[in-house]
Structures are given as C-alpha cells and as structure tokens.
C-alpha positions as CSV (number, residue, x, y, z in Angstrom):
1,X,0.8,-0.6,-1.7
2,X,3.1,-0.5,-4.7
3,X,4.9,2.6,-6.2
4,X,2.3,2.7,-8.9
5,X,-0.5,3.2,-7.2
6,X,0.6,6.1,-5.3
7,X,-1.5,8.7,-6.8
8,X,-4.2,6.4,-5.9
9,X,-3.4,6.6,-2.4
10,X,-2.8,10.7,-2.2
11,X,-6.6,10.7,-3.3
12,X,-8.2,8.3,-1.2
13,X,-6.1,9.3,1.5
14,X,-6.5,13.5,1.2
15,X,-10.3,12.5,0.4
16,X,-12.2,14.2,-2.3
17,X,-10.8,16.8,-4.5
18,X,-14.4,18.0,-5.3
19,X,-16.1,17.8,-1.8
20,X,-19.3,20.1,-3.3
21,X,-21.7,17.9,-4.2
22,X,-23.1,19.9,-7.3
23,X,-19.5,18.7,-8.9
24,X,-19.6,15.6,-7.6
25,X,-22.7,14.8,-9.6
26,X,-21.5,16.3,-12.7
27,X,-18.7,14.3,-13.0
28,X,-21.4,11.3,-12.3
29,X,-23.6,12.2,-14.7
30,X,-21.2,12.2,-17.5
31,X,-19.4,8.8,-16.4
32,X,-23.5,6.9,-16.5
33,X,-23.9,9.0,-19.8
34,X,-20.6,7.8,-22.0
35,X,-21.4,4.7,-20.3
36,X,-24.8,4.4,-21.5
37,X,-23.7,5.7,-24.8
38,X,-21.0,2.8,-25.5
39,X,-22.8,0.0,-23.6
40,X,-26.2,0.2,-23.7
41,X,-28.6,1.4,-21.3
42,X,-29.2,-1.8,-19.4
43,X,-26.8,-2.1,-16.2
44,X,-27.1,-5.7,-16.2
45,X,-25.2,-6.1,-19.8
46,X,-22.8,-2.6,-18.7
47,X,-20.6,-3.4,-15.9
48,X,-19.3,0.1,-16.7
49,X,-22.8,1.8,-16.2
50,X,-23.8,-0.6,-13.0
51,X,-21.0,1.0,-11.4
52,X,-21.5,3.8,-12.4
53,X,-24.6,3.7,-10.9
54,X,-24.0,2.6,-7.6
55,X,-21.1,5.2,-7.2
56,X,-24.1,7.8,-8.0
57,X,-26.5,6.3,-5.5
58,X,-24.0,5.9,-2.8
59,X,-22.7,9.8,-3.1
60,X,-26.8,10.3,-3.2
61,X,-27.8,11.4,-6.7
62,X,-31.7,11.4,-7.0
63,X,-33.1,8.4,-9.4
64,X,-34.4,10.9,-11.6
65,X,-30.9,12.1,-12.6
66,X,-29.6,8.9,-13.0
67,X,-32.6,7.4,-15.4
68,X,-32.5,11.0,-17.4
69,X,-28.1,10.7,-17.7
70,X,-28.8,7.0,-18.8
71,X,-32.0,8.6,-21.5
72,X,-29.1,11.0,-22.9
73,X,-26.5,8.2,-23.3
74,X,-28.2,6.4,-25.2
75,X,-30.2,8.8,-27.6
76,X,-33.5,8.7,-25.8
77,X,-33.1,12.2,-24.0
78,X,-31.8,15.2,-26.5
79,X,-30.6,17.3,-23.9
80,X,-28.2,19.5,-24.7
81,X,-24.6,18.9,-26.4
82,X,-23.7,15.2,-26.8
83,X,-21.4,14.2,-24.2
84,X,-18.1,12.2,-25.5
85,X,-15.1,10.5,-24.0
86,X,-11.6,11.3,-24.8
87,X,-8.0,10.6,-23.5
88,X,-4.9,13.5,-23.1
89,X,-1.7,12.5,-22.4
90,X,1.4,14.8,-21.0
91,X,4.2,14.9,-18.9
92,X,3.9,17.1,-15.9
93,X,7.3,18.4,-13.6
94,X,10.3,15.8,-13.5
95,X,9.1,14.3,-16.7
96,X,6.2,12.5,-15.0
97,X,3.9,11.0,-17.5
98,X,0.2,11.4,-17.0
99,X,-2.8,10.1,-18.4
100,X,-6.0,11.9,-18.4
101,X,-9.8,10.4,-19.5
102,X,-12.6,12.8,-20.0
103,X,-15.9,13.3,-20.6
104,X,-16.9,16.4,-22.4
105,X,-19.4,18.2,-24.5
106,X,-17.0,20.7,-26.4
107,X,-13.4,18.8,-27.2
108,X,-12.0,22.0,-28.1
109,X,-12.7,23.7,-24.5
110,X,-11.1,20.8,-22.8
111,X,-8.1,20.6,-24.3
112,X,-6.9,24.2,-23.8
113,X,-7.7,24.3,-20.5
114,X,-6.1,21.3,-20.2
115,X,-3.0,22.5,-22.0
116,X,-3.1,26.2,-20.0
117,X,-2.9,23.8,-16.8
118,X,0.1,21.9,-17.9
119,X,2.1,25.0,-18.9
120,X,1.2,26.9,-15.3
121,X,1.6,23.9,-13.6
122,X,5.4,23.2,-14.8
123,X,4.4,20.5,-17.4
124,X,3.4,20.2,-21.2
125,X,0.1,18.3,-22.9
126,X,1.6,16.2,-25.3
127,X,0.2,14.6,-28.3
128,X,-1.7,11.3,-28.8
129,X,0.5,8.2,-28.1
130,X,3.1,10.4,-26.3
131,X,3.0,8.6,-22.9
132,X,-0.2,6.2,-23.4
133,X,2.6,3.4,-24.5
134,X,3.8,3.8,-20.8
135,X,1.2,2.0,-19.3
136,X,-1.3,-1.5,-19.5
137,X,-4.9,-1.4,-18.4
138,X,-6.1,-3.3,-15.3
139,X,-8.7,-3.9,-13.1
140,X,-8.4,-1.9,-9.6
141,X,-11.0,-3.2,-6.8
142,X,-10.4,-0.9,-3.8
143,X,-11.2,-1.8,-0.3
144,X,-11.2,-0.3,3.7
145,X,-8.5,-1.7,5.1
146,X,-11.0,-0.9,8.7
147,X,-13.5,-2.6,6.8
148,X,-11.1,-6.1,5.7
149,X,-8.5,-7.0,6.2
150,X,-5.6,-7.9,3.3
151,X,-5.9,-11.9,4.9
152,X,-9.6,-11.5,4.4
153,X,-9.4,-9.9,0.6
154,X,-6.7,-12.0,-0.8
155,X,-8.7,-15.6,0.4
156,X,-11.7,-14.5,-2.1
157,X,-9.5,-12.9,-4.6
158,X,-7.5,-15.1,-5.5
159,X,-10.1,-17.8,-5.5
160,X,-12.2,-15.4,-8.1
161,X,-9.5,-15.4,-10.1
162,X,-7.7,-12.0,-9.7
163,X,-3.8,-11.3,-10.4
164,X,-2.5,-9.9,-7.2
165,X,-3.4,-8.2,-3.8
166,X,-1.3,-5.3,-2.2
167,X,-2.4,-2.9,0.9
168,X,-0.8,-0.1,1.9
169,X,-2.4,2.5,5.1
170,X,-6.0,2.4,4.9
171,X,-6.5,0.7,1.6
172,X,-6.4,-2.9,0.1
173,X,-6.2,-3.2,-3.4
174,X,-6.9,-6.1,-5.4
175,X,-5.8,-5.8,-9.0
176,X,-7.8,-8.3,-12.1
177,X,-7.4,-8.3,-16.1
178,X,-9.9,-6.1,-17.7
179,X,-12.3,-8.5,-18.2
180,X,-12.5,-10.2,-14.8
181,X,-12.8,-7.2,-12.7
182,X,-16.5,-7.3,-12.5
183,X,-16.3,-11.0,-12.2
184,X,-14.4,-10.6,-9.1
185,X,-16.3,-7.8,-8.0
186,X,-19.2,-9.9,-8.1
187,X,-17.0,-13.0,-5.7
188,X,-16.7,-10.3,-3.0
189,X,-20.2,-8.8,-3.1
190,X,-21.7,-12.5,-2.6
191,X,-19.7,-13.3,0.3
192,X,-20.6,-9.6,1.7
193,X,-17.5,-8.0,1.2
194,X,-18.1,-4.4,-1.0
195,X,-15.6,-2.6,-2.8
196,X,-15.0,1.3,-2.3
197,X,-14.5,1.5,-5.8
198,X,-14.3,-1.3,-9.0
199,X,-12.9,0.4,-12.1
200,X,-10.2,0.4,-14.9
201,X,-7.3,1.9,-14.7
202,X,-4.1,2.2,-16.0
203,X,-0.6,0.4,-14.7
204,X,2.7,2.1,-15.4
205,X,5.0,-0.3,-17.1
206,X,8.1,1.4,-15.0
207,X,7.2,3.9,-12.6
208,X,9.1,7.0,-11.9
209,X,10.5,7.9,-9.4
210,X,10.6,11.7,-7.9
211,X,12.8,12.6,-5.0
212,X,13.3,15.9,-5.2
213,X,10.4,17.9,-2.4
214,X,10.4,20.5,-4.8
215,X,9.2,18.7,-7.9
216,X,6.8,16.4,-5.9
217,X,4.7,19.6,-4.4
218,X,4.3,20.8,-8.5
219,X,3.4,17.3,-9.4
220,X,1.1,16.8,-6.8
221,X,-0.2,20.3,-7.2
222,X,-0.9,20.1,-11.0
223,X,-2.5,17.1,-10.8
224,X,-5.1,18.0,-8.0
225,X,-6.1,20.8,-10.4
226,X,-6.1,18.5,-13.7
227,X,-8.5,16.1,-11.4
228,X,-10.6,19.2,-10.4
229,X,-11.6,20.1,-13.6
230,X,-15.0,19.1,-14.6
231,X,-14.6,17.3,-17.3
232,X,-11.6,14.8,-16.1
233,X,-13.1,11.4,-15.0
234,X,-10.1,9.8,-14.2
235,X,-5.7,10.5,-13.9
236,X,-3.6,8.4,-14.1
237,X,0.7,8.4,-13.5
238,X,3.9,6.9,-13.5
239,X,5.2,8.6,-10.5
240,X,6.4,6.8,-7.2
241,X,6.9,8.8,-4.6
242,X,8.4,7.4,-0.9
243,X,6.2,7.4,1.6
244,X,8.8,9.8,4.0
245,X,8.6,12.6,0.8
246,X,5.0,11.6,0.2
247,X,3.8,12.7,4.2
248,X,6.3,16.0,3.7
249,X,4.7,17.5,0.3
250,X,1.2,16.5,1.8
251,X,1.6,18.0,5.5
C-alpha cells in the first residue's frame, strides 16, 4: 500500500486504539449524531449516517442507541449539549502535518487538550488552513486481504468506477472521488463482497517522509493519544514511513 496510507495501516494493523467498548460507542454515537445533524435522519438519503450505522451495529450498539443518537442529530431528542463537528490541524515531530476531525459538545475543551497533546507530544496545534492545503479528500473502501484478494477487488472496482486499487499486508484498499465512494461501495456489496470500512478521508498531496527511529516512535506515539481522545473521529497524515522502520518503532 502506498506511503500515504501508512497511518492507515499502523491502525488496522495494531487493531483498535479504544478496545473498551463504552469508548467505542461514544465515538459512534457522535459520528450517527453529526451525521444525522448535516444529512438528515433517513439512512437511505445519508450515505454518511448508513455507514455510520452499520459500523455501530457491527461493533454491537443496541438499536435503541442508535435511533436516540439519530433523534439528537436531528433536533428530535434534546439531550444534552448539541454535538458539533470541527477540524484541527498541526504539525507533530519532524514537521509531520496532521489533520484531526472531531465531534464535540464543548469546542473550547477540545482544543486545549488537543493543544496540551501536541506540546507533550513534541508537536504544535496550528491554526486553521495551516496544513489542511496539504491534502485532497477521497474515498477510502478498506478490505481483508484474507477475505479478497487485490485480483478479486480491483475486477469490481474498477468496473464501478473507482480511481485506483493498492494492497499492502492484510489490507486492500480501493480509493473513489468523494462522491462515488458509496456508489462503489454499493458494486461490491451486490456482488457479496463487504468492506471493513467505506469513509472519507484525506490524501496527502506529498507525503513525508520520516527516517529517523527516534522521531517515528514520537509521531507514532502522539498520534495514538490524539486518536484516543474522545472526541477525535478521524487523523489523518502526511507521513511515510518504510516498512523496515515501521516493524522497529511498532515491536
């Protein structure tokens, strides 16, 4: 798999940052509620919340959480503080640019814990547009490679239409334009083929390199703790690491 999607591959690959399932839900619930909230409460006219969805019913999540995170997003439910998304942008160690989406009921919370991470964690939280120029939006479809192979994901990909088709380890990815992804998602699902994962992400224009062991552990370490916090949804970076340094920092 390409040098951008590394990060990518250090989660899937390390598994889940946030293995207790009362955090796994939380960050759930407030992915189907901004979803609801900017889309509409119907999954069938909100890709965003259908997925959301199914990501919450395959880690689990009782329907009753769902419908009531659905009733919040879109005004039904007043339950507590409103929850909005926002985006925080940085550089972390080696000058490593990062991209963070949240969801969050106090703005002012998130961002200095956000900031006290950066500074402890060798980096800095830097303004809006800082680093968000450094990368294009995509579509990312994930797949088991055990599951299918990269001959058996590129046929239906790139019949449905999608841009390209990389594999690296135990992952296939199949990357799509913004607006296709859910098309293509839908390709794979009728000929039996489900995703791991269908969602937007981001594409560093030029990714970064980092050779140096020493940088790569602070990297990698700040940003398992910025994708630990509750409110983070999503990170996203312009670092490339080789796969030699990659298995050292992660042993």
């Amino acid at each position: 798999m390409s040098g951008h999607n590394k990060w990518s591959k250090v989660k899937h690959t390390k598994g889940p940052l946030d293995a207790k399932r009362g955090k796994v839900f939380s960050k759930l619930i407030k992915e189907i509620t901004v979803a609801a909230k900017m889309g509409g409460g119907d999954p069938d006219g909100n890709p965003r919340l259908r997925q959301a969805i199914l990501e919450a019913k395959t880690s689990s999540m009782p329907k009753d959480n769902i419908e009531r995170a659905i009733k919040k997003g879109t005004g039904e439910l007043q339950d507590g503080a409103a929850i909005e998304s926002f985006t925080y942008e940085g550089y972390g160690p080696g000058g490593v640019a990062i991209l963070i989406e949240t969801a969050t009921d106090n703005k002012n919370r998130t961002v200095s814990e956000l900031r006290s991470m950066f500074k402890n964690g060798g980096g800095a939280l830097g303004e809006e547009g800082s680093v968000a120029w450094m990368f294009e939006p995509y579509g990312q479809i994930l797949f088991d490679a055990k599951q299918h192979s990269e001959d058996q994901v590129m046929e239906v990909a790139l019949e449905a239409g999608a841009q390209d088709v990389s594999a690296a380890e135990d992952l296939v990815e199949v990357r799509t334009g913004t607006t296709d992804i859910y098309k293509v998602k839908d390709a794979f699902e009728k000929v039996g083929m489900h995703p791991t994962s269908a969602t937007l992400s981001f594409l560093p224009k030029t990714p970064l390199d980092v050779e140096d062991k020493a940088v790569a552990s602070k990297l990698l370490a700040l940003l398992h703790n910025v994708e630990d916090h509750d409110d983070v949804q999503k990170v996203h970076t312009n670092m490339h690491l080789s796969d030699e340094l990659l298995a050292q920092v992660s042993s």
